[in-house]
ChimeraX commands (.cxc) that place a marker at each C-alpha (Angstrom):
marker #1 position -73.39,37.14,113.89 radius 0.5
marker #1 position -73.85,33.37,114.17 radius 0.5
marker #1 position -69.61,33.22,113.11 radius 0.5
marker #1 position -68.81,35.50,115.89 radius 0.5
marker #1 position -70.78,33.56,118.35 radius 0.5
marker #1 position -69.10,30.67,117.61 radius 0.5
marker #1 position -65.50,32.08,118.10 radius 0.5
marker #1 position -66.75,34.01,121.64 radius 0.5
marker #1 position -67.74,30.13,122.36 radius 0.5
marker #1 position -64.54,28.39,121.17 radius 0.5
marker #1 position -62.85,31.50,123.22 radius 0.5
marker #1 position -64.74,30.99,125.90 radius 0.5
marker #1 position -64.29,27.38,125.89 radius 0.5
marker #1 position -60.71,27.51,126.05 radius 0.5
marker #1 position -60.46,29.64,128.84 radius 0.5
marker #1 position -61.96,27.17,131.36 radius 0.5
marker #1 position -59.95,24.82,132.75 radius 0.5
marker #1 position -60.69,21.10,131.48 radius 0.5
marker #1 position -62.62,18.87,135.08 radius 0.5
marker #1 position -60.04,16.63,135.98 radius 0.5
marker #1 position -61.00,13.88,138.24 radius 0.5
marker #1 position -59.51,14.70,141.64 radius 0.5
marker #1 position -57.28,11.41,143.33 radius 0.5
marker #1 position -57.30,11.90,147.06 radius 0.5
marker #1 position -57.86,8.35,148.46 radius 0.5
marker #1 position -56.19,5.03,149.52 radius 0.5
marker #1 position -58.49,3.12,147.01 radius 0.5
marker #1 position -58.07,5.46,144.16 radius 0.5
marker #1 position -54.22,5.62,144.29 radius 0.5
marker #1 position -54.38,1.77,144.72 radius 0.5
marker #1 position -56.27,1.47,141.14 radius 0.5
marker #1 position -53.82,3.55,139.68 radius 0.5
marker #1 position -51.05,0.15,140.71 radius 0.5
marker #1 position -51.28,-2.31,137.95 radius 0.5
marker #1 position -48.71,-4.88,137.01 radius 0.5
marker #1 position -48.06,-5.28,132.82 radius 0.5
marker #1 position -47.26,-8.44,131.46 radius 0.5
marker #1 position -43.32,-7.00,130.53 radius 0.5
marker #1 position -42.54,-5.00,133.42 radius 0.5
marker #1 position -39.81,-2.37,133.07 radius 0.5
marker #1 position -38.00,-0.62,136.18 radius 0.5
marker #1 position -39.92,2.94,135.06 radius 0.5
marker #1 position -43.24,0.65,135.72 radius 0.5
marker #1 position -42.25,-0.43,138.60 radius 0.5
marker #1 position -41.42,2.90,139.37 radius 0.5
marker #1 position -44.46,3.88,138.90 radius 0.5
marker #1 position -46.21,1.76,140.81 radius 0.5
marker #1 position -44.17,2.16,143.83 radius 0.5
marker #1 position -45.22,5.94,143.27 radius 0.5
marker #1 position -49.28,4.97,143.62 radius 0.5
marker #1 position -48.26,2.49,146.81 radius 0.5
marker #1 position -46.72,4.79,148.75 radius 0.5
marker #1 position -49.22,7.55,147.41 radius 0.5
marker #1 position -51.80,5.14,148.74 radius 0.5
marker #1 position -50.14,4.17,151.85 radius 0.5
marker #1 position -50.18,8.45,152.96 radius 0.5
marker #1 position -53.46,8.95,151.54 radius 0.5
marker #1 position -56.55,8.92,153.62 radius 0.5
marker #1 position -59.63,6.18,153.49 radius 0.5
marker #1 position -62.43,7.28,151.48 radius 0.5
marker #1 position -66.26,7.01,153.01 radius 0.5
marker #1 position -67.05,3.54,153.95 radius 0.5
marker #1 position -69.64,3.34,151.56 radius 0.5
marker #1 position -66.86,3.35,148.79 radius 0.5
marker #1 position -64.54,0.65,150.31 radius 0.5
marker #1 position -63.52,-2.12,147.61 radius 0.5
marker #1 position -65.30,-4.67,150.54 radius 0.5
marker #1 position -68.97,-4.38,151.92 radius 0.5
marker #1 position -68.70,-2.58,154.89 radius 0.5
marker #1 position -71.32,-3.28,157.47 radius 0.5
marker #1 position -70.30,-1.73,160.63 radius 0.5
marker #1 position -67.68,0.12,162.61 radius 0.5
marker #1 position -65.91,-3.29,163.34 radius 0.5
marker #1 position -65.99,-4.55,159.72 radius 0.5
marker #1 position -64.39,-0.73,158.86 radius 0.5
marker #1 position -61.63,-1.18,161.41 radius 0.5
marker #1 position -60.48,-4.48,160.10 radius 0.5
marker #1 position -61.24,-3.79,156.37 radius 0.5
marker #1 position -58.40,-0.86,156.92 radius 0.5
marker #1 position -56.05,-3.04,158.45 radius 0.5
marker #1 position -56.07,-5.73,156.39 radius 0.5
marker #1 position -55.98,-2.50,153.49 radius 0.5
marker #1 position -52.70,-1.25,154.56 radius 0.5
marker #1 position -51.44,-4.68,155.28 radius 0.5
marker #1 position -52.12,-5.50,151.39 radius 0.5
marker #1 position -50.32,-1.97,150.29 radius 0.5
marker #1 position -47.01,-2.91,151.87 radius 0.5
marker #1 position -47.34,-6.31,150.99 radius 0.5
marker #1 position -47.36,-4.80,147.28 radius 0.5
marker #1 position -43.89,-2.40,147.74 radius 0.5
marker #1 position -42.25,-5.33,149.00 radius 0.5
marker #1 position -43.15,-7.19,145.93 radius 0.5
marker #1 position -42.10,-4.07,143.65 radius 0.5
marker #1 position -38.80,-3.32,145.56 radius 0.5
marker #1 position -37.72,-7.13,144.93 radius 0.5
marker #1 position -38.66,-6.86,141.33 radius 0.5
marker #1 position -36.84,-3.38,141.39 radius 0.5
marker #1 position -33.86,-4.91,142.71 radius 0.5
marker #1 position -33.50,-8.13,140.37 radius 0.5
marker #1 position -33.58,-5.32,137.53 radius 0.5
marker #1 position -29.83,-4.51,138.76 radius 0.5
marker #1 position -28.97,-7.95,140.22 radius 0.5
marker #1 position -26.42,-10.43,138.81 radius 0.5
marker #1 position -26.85,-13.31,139.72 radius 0.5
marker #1 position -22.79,-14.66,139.30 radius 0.5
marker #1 position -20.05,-12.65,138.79 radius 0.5
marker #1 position -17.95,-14.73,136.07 radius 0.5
marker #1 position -14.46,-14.29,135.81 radius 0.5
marker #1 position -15.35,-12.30,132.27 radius 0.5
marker #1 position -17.17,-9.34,133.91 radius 0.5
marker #1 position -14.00,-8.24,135.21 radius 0.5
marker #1 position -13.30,-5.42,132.86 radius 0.5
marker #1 position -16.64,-4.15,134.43 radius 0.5
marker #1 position -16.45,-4.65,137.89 radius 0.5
marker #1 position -16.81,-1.42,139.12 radius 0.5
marker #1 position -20.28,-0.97,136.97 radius 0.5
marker #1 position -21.52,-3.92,137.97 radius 0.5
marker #1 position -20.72,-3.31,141.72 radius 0.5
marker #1 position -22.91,-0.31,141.40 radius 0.5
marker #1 position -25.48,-2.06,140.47 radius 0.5
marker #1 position -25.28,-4.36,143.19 radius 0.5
marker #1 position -25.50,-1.55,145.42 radius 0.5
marker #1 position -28.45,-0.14,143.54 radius 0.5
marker #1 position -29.91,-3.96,143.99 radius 0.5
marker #1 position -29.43,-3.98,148.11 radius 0.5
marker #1 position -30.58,-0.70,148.56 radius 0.5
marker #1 position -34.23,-1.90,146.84 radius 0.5
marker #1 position -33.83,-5.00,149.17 radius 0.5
marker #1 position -33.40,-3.21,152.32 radius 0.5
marker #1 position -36.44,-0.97,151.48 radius 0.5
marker #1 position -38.20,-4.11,151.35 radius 0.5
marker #1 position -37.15,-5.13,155.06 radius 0.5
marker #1 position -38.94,-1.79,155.99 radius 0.5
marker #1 position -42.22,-3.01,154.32 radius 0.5
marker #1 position -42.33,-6.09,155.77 radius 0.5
marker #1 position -41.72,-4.86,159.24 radius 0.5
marker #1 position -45.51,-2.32,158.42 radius 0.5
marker #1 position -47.03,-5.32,156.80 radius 0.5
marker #1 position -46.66,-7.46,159.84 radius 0.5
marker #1 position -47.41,-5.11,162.04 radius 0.5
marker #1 position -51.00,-4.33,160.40 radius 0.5
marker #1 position -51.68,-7.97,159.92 radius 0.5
marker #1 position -51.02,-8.70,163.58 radius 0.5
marker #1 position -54.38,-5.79,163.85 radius 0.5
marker #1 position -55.97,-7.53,161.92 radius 0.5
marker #1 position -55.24,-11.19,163.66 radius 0.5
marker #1 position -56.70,-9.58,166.93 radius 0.5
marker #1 position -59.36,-11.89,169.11 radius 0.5
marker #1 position -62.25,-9.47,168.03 radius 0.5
marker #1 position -61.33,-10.20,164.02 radius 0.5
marker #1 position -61.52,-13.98,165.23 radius 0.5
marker #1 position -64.80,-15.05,163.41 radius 0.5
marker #1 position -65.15,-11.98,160.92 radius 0.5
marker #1 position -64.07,-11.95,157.74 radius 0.5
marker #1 position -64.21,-9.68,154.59 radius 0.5
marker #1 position -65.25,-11.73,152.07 radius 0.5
marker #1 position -64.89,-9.50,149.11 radius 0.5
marker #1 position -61.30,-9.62,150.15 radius 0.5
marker #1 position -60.04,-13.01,150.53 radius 0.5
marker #1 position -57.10,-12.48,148.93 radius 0.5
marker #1 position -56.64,-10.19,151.60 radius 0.5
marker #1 position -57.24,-12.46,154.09 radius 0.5
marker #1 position -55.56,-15.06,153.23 radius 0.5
marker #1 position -52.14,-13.28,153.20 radius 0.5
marker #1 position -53.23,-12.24,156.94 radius 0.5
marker #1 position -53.54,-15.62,157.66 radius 0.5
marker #1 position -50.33,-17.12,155.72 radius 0.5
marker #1 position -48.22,-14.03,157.92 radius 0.5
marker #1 position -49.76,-15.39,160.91 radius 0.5
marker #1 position -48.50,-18.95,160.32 radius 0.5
marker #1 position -45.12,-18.36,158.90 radius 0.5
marker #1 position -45.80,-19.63,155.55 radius 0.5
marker #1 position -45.67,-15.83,153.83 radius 0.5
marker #1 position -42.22,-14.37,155.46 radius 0.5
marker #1 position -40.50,-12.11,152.91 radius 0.5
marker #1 position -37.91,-11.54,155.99 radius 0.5
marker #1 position -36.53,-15.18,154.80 radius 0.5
marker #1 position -36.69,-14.05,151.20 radius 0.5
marker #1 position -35.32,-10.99,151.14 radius 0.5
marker #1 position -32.17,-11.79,153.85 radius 0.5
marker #1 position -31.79,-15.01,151.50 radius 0.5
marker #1 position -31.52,-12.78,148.77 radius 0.5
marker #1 position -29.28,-10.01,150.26 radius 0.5
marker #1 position -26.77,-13.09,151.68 radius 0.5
marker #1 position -26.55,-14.20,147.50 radius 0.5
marker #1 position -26.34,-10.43,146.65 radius 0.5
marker #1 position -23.32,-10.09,149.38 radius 0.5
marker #1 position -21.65,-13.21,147.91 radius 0.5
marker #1 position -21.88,-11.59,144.30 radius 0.5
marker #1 position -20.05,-8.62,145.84 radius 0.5
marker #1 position -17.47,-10.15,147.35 radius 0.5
marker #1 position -16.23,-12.46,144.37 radius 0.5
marker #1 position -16.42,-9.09,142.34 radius 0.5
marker #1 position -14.36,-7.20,144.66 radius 0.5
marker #1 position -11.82,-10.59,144.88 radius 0.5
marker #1 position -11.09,-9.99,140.90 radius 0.5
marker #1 position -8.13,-7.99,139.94 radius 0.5
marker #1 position -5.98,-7.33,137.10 radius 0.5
marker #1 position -4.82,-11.05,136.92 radius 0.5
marker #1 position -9.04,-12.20,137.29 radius 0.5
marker #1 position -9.19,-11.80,133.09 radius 0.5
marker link #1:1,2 radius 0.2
marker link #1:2,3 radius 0.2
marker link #1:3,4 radius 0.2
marker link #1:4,5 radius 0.2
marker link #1:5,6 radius 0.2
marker link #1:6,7 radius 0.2
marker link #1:7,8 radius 0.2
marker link #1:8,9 radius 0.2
marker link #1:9,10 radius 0.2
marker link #1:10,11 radius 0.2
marker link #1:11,12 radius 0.2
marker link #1:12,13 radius 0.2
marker link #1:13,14 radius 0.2
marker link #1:14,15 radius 0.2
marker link #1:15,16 radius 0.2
marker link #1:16,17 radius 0.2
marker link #1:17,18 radius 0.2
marker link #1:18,19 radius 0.2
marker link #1:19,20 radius 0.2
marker link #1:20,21 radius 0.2
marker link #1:21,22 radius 0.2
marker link #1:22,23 radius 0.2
marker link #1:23,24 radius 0.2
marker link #1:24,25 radius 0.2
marker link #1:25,26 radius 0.2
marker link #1:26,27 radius 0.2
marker link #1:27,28 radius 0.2
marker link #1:28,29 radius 0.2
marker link #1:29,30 radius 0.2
marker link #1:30,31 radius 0.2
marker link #1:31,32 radius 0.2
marker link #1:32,33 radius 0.2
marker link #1:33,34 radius 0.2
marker link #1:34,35 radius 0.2
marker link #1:35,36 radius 0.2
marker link #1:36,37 radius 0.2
marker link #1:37,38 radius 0.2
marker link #1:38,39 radius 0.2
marker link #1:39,40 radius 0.2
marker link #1:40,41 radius 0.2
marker link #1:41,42 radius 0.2
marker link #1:42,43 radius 0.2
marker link #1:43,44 radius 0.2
marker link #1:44,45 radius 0.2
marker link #1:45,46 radius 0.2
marker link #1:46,47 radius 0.2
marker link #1:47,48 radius 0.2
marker link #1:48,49 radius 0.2
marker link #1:49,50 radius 0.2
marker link #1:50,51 radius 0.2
marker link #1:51,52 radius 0.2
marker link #1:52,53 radius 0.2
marker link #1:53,54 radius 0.2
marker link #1:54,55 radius 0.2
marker link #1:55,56 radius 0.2
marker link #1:56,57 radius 0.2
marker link #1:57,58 radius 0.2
marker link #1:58,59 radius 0.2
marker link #1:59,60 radius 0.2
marker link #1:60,61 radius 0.2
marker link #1:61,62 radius 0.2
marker link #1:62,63 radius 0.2
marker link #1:63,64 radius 0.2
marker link #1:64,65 radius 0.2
marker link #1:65,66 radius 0.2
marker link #1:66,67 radius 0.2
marker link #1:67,68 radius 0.2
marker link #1:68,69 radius 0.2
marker link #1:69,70 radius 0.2
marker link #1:70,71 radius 0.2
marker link #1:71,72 radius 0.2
marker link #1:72,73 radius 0.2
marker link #1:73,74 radius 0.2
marker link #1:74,75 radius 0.2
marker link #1:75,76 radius 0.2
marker link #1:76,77 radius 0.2
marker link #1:77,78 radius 0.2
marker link #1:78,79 radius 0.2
marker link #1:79,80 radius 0.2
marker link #1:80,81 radius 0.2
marker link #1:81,82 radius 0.2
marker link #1:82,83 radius 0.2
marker link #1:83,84 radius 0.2
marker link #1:84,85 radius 0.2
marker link #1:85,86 radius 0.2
marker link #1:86,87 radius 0.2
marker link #1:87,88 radius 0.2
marker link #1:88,89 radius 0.2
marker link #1:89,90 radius 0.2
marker link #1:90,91 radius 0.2
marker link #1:91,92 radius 0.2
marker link #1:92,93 radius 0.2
marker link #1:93,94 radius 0.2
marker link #1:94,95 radius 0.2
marker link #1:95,96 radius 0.2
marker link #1:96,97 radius 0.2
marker link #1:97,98 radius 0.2
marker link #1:98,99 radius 0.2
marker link #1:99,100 radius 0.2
marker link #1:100,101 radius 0.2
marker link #1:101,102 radius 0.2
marker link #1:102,103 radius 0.2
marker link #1:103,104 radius 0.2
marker link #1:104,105 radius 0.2
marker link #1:105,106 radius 0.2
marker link #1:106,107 radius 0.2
marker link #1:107,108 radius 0.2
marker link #1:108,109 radius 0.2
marker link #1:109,110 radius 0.2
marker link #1:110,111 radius 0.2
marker link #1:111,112 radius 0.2
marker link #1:112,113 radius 0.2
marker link #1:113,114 radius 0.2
marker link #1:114,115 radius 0.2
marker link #1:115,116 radius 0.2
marker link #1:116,117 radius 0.2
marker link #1:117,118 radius 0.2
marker link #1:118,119 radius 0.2
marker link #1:119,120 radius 0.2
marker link #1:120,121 radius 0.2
marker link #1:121,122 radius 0.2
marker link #1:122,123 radius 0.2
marker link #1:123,124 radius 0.2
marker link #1:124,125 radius 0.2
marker link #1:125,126 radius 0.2
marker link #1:126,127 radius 0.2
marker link #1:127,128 radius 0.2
marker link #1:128,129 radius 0.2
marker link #1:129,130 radius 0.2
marker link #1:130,131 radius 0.2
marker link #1:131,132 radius 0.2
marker link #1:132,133 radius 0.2
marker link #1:133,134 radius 0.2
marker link #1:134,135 radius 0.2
marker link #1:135,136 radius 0.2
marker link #1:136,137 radius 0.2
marker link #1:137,138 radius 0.2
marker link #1:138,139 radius 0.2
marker link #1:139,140 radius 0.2
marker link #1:140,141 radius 0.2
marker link #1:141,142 radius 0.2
marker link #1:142,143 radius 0.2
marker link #1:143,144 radius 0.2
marker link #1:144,145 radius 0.2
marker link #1:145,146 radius 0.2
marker link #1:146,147 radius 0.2
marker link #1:147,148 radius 0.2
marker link #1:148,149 radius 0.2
marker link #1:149,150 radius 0.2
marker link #1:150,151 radius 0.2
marker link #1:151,152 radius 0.2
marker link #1:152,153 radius 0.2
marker link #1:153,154 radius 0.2
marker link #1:154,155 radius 0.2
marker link #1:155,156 radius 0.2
marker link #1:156,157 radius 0.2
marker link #1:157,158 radius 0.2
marker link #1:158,159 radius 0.2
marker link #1:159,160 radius 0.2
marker link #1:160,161 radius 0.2
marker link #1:161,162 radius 0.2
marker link #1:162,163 radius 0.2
marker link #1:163,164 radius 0.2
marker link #1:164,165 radius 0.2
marker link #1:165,166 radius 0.2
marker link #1:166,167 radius 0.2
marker link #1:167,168 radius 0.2
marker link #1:168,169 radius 0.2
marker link #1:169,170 radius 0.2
marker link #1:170,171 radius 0.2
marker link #1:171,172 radius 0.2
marker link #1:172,173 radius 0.2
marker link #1:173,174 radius 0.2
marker link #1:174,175 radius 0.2
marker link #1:175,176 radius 0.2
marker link #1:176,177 radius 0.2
marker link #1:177,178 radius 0.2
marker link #1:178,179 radius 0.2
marker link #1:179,180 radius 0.2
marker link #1:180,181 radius 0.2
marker link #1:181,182 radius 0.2
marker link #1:182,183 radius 0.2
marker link #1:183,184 radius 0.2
marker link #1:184,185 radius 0.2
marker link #1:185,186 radius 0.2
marker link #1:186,187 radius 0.2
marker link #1:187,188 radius 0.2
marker link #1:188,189 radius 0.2
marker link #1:189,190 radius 0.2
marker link #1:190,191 radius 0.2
marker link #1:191,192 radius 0.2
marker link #1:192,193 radius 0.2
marker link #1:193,194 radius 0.2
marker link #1:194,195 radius 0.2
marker link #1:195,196 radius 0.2
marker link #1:196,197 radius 0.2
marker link #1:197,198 radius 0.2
marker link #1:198,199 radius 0.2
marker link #1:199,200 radius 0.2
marker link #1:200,201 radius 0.2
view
C-alpha cells in the first residue's frame, strides 16, 4: 500500500507543472543584464535581449523600485531617469557589438579577404547606427528628467543615475561624438578595402 502511494505521489508530482517565477517588469528584465568579465557577441546578445525587454516592459509598484520612492514626484523622475539608464546601456552593448566585427586597418594583406571582411564592416555600422537611435531616447528622457521641478530632487539610491543625467546635460557624456567618430574610422576602413584589387597583394 505504502509503495503504491508513493508512485500515485511521484505520478502526481510530475503532472504539475514546476512554479516558475513570472518576469513582467522593467526592474526584473534589467537584473537579468549583467556584463561578464570576457564578453562574447552571444552575451552581448543577450543582454541587448533583457534591455530592450526592459525598455517595453511596464514599471512595477513603486514600492518595488530599485530607489526609495516617496511620492508621485520622486516616481515620475525615478522613471525617467530609469529609461534614460536602459538606453544608455544598448548604446554601450551595440558599440561593444560592433567592435566584435570591426577592423580597425585594412592592411594590404587582407586582400584575399576583402569581401569577408567588408561584411563585417557592414555588420559593424549597422550596430553603430542602432546606437544613434539610443542616444536620440536617452537624451530625450534625460532632458525629463533635467526639468525645473527635478531642480533640487534627487534619487539618491541612484546616483549613478544621476550623474549620467547631469554629464548629458553638460556635454561631457555625448555618444553622438563617439559613435559618428567611430562610423567616420569605420567608413575609412571601407573605403581602403574597396580601393584594393588584384594588384593590392
Amino acid at each position: 500500500m505504502k509503495k503504491i502511494a508513493f508512485i500515485l505521489l511521484i505520478v502526481f508530482i510530475g503532472i504539475l507543472p514546476a512554479s516558475a517565477y513570472l518576469i513582467s517588469y522593467k526592474e526584473q528584465y534589467y537584473r537579468l543584464y549583467h556584463i561578464h568579465y570576457q564578453q562574447y557577441p552571444d552575451d552581448v546578445i543577450e543582454n541587448i535581449y533583457w534591455l530592450e525587454r526592459a525598455a517595453a516592459a511596464d514599471f512595477c509598484n513603486p514600492q518595488y523600485a530599485m530607489a526609495k520612492i516617496n511620492d508621485k514626484t520622486d516616481w515620475e523622475k525615478y522613471r525617467y531617469l530609469f529609461m534614460m539608464h536602459i538606453n544608455l546601456k544598448l548604446i554601450e552593448q551595440h558599440l561593444r557589438l560592433g567592435r566584435t566585427w570591426d577592423k580597425n586597418v585594412a592592411y594590404f594583406y587582407d586582400a584575399p579577404w576583402k569581401e569577408q571582411y567588408l561584411n563585417d564592416l557592414k555588420t559593424a555600422e549597422t550596430a553603430y547606427k542602432a546606437g544613434l537611435h539610443y542616444w536620440k531616447e536617452a537624451k530625450l528622457w534625460a532632458e525629463k528628467a533635467n526639468q525645473g521641478k527635478f531642480k533640487f530632487l534627487f534619487l539618491t539610491d541612484l546616483q549613478n543615475w544621476e550623474d549620467e543625467r547631469e554629464r548629458i546635460a553638460n556635454g561631457k557624456l555625448d555618444y553622438e561624438k563617439t559613435i559618428n567618430r567611430e562610423l567616420e574610422r569605420l567608413n575609412g576602413v571601407i573605403a581602403d578595402f574597396e580601393a584594393m584589387d588584384e594588384n593590392t597583394y
